[in-house]
Gaussian input, Z-matrix of N, CA and C with variables (Angstrom, degrees):
# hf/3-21g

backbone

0 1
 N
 C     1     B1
 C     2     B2     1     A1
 N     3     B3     2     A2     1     D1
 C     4     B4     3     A3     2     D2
 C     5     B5     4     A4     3     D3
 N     6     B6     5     A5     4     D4
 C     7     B7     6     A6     5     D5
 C     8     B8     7     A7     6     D6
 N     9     B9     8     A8     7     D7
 C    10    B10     9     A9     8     D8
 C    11    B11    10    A10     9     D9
 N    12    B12    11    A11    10    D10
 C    13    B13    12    A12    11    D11
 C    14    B14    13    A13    12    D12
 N    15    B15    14    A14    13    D13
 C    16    B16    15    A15    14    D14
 C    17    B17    16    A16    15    D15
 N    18    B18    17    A17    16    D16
 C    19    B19    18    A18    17    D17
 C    20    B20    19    A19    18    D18
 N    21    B21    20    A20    19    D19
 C    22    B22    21    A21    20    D20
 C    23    B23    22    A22    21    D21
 N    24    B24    23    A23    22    D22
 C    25    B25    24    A24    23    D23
 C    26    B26    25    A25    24    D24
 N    27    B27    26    A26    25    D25
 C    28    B28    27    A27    26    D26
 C    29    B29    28    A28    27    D27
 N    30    B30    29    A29    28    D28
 C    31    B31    30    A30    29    D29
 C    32    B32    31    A31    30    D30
 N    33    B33    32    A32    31    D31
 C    34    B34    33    A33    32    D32
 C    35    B35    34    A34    33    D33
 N    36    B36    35    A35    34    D34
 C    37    B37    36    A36    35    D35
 C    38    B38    37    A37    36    D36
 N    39    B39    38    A38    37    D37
 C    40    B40    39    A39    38    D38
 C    41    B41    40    A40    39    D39
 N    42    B42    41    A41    40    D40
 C    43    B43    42    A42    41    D41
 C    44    B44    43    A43    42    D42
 N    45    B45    44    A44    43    D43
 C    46    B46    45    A45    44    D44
 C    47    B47    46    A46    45    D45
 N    48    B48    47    A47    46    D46
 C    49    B49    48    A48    47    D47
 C    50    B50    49    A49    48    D48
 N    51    B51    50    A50    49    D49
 C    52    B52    51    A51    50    D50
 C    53    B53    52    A52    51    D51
 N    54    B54    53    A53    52    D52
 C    55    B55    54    A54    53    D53
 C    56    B56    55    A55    54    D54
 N    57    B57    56    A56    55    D55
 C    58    B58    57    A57    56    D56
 C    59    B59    58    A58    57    D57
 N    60    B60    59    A59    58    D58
 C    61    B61    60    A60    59    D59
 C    62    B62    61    A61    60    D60
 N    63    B63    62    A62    61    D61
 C    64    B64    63    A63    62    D62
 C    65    B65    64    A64    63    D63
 N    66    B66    65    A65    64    D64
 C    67    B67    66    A66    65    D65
 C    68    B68    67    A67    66    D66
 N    69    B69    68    A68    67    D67
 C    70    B70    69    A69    68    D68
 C    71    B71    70    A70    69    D69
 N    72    B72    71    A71    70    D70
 C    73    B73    72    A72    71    D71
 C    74    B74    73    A73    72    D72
 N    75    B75    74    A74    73    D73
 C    76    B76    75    A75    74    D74
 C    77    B77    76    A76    75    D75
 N    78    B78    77    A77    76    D76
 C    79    B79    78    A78    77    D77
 C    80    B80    79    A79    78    D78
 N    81    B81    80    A80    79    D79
 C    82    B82    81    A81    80    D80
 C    83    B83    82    A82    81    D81
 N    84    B84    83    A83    82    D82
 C    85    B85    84    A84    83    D83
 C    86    B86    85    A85    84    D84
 N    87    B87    86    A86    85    D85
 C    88    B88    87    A87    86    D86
 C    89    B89    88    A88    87    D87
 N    90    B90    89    A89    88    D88
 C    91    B91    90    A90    89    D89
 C    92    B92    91    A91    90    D90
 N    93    B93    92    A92    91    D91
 C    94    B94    93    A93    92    D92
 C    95    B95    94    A94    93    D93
 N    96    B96    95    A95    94    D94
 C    97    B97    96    A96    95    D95
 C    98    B98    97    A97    96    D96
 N    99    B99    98    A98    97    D97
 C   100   B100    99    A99    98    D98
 C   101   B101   100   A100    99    D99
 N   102   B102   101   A101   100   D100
 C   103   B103   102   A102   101   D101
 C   104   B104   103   A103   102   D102
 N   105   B105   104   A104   103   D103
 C   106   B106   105   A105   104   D104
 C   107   B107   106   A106   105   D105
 N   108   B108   107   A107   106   D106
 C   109   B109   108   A108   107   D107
 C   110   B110   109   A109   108   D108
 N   111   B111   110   A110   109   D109
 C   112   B112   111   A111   110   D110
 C   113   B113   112   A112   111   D111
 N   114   B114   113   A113   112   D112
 C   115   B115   114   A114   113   D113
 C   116   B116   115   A115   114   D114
 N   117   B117   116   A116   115   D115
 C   118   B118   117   A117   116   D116
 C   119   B119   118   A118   117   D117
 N   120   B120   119   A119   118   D118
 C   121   B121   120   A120   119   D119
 C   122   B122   121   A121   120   D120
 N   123   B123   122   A122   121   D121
 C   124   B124   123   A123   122   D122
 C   125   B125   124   A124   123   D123
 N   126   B126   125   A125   124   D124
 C   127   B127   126   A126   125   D125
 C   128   B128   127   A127   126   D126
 N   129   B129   128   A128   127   D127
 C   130   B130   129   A129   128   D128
 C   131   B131   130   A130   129   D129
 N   132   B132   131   A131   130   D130
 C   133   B133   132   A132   131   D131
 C   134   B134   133   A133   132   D132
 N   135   B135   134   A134   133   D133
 C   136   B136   135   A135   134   D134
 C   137   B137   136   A136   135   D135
 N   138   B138   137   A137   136   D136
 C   139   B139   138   A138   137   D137
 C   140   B140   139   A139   138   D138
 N   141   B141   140   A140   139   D139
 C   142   B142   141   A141   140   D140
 C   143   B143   142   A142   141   D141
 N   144   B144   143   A143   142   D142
 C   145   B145   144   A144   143   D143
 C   146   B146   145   A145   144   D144
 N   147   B147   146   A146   145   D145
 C   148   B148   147   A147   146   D146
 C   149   B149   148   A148   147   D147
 N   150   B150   149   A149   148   D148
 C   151   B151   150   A150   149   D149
 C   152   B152   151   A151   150   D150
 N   153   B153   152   A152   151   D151
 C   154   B154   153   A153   152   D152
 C   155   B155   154   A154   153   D153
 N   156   B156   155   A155   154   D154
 C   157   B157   156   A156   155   D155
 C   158   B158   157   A157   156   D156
 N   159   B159   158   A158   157   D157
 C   160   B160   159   A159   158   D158
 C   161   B161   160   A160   159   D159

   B1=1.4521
   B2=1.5273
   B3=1.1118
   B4=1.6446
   B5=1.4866
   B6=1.7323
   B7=1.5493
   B8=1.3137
   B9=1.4075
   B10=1.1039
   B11=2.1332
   B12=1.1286
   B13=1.5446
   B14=1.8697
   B15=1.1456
   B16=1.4722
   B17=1.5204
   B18=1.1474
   B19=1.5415
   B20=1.5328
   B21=1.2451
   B22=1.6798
   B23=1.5820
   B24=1.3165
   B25=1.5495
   B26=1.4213
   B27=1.1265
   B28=1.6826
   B29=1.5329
   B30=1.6402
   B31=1.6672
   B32=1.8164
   B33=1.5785
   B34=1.2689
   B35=1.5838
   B36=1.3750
   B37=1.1758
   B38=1.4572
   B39=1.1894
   B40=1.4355
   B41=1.6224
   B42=1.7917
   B43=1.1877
   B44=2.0849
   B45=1.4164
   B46=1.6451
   B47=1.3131
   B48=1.4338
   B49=1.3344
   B50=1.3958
   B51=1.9709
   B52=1.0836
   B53=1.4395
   B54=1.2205
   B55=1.3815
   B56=1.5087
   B57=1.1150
   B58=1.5748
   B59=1.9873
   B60=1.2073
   B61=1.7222
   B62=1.5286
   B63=1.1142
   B64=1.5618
   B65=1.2142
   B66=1.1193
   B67=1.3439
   B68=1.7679
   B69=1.4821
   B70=1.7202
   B71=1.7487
   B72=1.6275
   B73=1.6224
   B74=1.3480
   B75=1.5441
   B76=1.3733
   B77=1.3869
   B78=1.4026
   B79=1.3179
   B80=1.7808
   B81=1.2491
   B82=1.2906
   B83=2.0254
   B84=0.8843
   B85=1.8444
   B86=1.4968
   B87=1.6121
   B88=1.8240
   B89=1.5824
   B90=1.5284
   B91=1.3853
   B92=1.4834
   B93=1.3596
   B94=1.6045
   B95=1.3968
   B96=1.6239
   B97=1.4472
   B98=2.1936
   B99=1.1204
   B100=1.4882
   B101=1.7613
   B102=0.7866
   B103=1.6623
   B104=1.6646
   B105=1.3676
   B106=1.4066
   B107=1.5999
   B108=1.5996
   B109=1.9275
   B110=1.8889
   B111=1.0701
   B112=1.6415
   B113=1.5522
   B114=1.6567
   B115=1.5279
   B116=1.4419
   B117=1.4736
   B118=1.2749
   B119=1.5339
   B120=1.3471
   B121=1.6548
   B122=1.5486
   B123=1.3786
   B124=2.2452
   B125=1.2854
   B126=1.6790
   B127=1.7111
   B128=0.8703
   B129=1.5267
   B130=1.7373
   B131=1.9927
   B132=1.1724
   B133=1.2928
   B134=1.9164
   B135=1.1739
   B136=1.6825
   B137=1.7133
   B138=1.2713
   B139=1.9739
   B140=1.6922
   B141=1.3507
   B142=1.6064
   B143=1.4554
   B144=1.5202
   B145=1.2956
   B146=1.4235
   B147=1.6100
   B148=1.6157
   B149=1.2448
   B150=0.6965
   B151=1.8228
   B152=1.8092
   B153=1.1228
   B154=1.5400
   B155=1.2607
   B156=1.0748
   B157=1.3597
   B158=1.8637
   B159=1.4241
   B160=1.9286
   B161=1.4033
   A1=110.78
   A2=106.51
   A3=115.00
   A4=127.87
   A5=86.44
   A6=117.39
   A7=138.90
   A8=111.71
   A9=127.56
   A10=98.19
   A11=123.05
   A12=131.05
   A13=108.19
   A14=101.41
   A15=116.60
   A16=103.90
   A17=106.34
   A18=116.02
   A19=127.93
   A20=106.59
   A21=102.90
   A22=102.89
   A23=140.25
   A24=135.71
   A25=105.97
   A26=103.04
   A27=109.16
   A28=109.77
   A29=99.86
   A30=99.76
   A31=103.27
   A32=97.68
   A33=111.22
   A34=117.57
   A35=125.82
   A36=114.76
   A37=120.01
   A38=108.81
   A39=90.27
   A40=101.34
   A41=132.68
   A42=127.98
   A43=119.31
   A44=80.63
   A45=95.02
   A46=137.09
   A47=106.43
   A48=126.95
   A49=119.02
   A50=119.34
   A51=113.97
   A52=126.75
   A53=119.62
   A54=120.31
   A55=127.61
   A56=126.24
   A57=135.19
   A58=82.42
   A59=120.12
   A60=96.92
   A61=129.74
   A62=124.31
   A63=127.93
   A64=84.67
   A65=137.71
   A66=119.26
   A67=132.29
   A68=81.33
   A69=85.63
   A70=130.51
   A71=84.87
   A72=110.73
   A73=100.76
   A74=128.74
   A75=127.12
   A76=111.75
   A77=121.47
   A78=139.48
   A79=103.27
   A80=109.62
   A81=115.96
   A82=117.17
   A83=103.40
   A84=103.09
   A85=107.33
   A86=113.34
   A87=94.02
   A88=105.10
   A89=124.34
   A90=117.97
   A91=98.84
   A92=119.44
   A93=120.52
   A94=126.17
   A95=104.96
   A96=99.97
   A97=117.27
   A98=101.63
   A99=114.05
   A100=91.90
   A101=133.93
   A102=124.64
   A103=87.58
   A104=118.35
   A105=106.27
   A106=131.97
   A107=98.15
   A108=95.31
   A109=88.50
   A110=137.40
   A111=108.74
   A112=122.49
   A113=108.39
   A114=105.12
   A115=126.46
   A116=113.86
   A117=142.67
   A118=112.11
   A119=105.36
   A120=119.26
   A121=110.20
   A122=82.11
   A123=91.38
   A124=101.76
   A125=111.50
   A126=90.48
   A127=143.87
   A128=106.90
   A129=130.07
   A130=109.89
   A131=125.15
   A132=126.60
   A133=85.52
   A134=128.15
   A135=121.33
   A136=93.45
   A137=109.08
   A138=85.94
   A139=121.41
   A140=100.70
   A141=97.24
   A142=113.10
   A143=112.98
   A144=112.54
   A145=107.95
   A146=111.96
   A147=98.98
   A148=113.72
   A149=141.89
   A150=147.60
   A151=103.00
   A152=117.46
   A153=111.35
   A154=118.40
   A155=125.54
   A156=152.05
   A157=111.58
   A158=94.06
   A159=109.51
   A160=91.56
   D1=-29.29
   D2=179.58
   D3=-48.49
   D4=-53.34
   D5=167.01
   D6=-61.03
   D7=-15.75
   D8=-173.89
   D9=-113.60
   D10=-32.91
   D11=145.29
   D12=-35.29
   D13=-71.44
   D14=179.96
   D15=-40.41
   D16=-78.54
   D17=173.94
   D18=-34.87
   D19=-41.83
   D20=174.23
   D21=-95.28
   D22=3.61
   D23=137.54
   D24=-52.17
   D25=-75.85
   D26=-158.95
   D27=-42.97
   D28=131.46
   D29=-166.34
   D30=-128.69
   D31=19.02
   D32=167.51
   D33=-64.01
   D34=-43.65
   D35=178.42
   D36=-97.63
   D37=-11.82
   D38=173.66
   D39=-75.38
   D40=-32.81
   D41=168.21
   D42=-28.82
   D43=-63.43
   D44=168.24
   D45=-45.96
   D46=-30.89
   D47=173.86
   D48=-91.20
   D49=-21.24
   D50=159.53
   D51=-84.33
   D52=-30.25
   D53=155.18
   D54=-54.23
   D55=-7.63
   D56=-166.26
   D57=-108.67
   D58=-83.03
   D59=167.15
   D60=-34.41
   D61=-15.89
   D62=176.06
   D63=-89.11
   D64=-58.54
   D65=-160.25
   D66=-77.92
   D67=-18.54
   D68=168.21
   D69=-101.65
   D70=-6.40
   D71=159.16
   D72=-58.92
   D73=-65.11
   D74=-167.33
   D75=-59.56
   D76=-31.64
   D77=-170.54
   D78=-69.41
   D79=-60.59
   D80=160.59
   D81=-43.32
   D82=-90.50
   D83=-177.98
   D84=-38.31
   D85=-32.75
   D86=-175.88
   D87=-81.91
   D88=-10.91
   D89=-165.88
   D90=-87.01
   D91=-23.82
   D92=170.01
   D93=-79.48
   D94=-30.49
   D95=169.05
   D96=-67.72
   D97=-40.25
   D98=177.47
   D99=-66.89
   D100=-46.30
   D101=-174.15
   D102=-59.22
   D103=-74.08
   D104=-168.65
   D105=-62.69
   D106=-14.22
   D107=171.84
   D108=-93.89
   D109=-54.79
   D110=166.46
   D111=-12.31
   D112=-82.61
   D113=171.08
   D114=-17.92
   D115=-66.42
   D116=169.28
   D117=-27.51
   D118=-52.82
   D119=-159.74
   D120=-89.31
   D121=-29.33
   D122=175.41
   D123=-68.82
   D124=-45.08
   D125=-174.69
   D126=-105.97
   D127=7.45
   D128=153.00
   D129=-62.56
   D130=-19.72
   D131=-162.04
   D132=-122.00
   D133=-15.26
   D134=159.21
   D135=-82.16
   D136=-52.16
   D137=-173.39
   D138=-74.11
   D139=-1.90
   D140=170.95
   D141=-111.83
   D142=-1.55
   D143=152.59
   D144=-61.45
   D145=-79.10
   D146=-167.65
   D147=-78.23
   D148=43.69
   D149=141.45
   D150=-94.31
   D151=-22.82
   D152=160.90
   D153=-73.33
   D154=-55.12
   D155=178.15
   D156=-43.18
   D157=-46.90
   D158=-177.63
   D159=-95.75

């Protein structure tokens, strides 16, 4: 019974577990911003391709 007392004190893992969502939150929004400046960058370097080209 002790152990299971102990266990719902301890606020170590749920800590751990909220930082691991913060962190894949960030992981998430930066992998969408680079998807969208990618987009961006392909077709600034396709319109200055064919503007070389013409």
């Amino acid at each position: 019974m002790q152990f299971i007392k102990n266990l719902v004190r301890d606020e170590a893992g749920a800590t751990a577990i909220e930082y691991g969502l913060i962190a894949a939150l960030i992981a998430v929004a930066a992998i969408a911003a680079m998807q969208g400046l990618g987009n961006q960058l392909s077709a600034t370097f396709t319109e200055v391709s064919t503007k070389m080209k013409g």
